[in-house]
C-alpha positions, 0 to 999 in steps of 0.5 A: 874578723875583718874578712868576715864583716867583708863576707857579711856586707856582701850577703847582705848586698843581693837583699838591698838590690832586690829592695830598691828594684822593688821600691823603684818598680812600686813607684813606677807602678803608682805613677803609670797608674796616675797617669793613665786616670788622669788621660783617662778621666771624663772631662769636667764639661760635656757639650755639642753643637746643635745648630750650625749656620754659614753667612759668606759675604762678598761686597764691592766698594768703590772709593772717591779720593780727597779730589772726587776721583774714583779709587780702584774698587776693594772687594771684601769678603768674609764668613760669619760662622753661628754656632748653638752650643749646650754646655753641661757642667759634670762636677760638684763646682762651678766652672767658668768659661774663659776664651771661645774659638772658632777652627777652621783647616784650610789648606795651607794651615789652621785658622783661628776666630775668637767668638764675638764680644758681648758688644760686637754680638749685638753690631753683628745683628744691626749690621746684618739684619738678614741675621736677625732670626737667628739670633739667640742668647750669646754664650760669652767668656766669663759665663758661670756654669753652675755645678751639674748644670748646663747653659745653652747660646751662640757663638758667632765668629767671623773668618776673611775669607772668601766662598771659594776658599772656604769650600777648601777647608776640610774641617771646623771646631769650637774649642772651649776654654776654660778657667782651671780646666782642659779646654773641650774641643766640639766638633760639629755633627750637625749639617751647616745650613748656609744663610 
């Protein structure tokens, strides 16, 4: 009798095997098939750059110490980088902007510029009023984008680099954060127009 309970367990063995492949290969199926929707999903937000503007700035500042001595001159260089973003909500919710980044590739790496505060958008007209008519309404973090809706404004981000280093890079995105969201990264079709 013992022998043919042996004899019965192992018949019943191969239809267990079979079972569990069938079940583990259903699971693996389900999981690739979740996987891929969510590489795959278009994303929550949609936009473009519609304009694009360069300011490079190159000044020279000759310093007098404590004694009225004249320092060595300092040279300062800069590239303010104006960007006119739309931004279109595709979902049923709001979606709130978080951070927004400028990217630049130069040759030695990648460097980063976050977008200026609400407070530095307005200095930057004052203290370049050769600016002043470009200027638009600023697209900042926190601004809410209503569900299916869009909101249109500029970024304005600032790089320490000079004209010629700047004319190393080899290519500039505006990476938009947002609150529980994957960020959009923008690339710019648009020619950059030089102020």
């Amino acid at each position: 009798m013992a022998f043919l309970e042996y004899g019965a367990s192992r018949e019943s063995e191969p239809r267990s095997v079979l079972r569990d492949i069938a079940i583990a290969s259903g699971v693996a199926i389900v999981l690739a098939a979740t996987l891929w929707f969510i590489a795959h999903r278009p994303p929550v937000v949609e936009g473009n750059v519609t304009r694009l503007w360069i300011h490079p700035m190159h000044a020279v500042f000759s310093r007098k110490d404590a004694a009225g001595v004249v320092q060595a001159p300092e040279t300062f260089n800069q590239v303010l980088v104006l960007a006119q973003i739309h931004l279109h909500n595709r979902s049923k919710q709001p979606v709130i902007l978080s951070h927004l980044l400028t990217n630049l590739q130069l040759p030695d790496g990648e460097d980063s510029s976050y977008a200026a505060t609400a407070t530095d958008y307005d200095r930057i007209f004052v203290a370049y009023p050769e600016l002043a008519g470009l200027r638009a309404h600023p697209l900042l973090p926190d601004t809410k984008i209503a569900p299916e809706g869009s909101v249109d404004g500029m970024i304005v981000s600032s790089f320490q680099v000079s004209a010629e280093r700047w004319k190393q890079q080899s290519g500039m995105n505006f990476e938009i954060d947002f609150k529980m969201h994957p960020a959009l990264i923008l690339k710019p079709k648009v020619s950059a127009v030089t102020q």
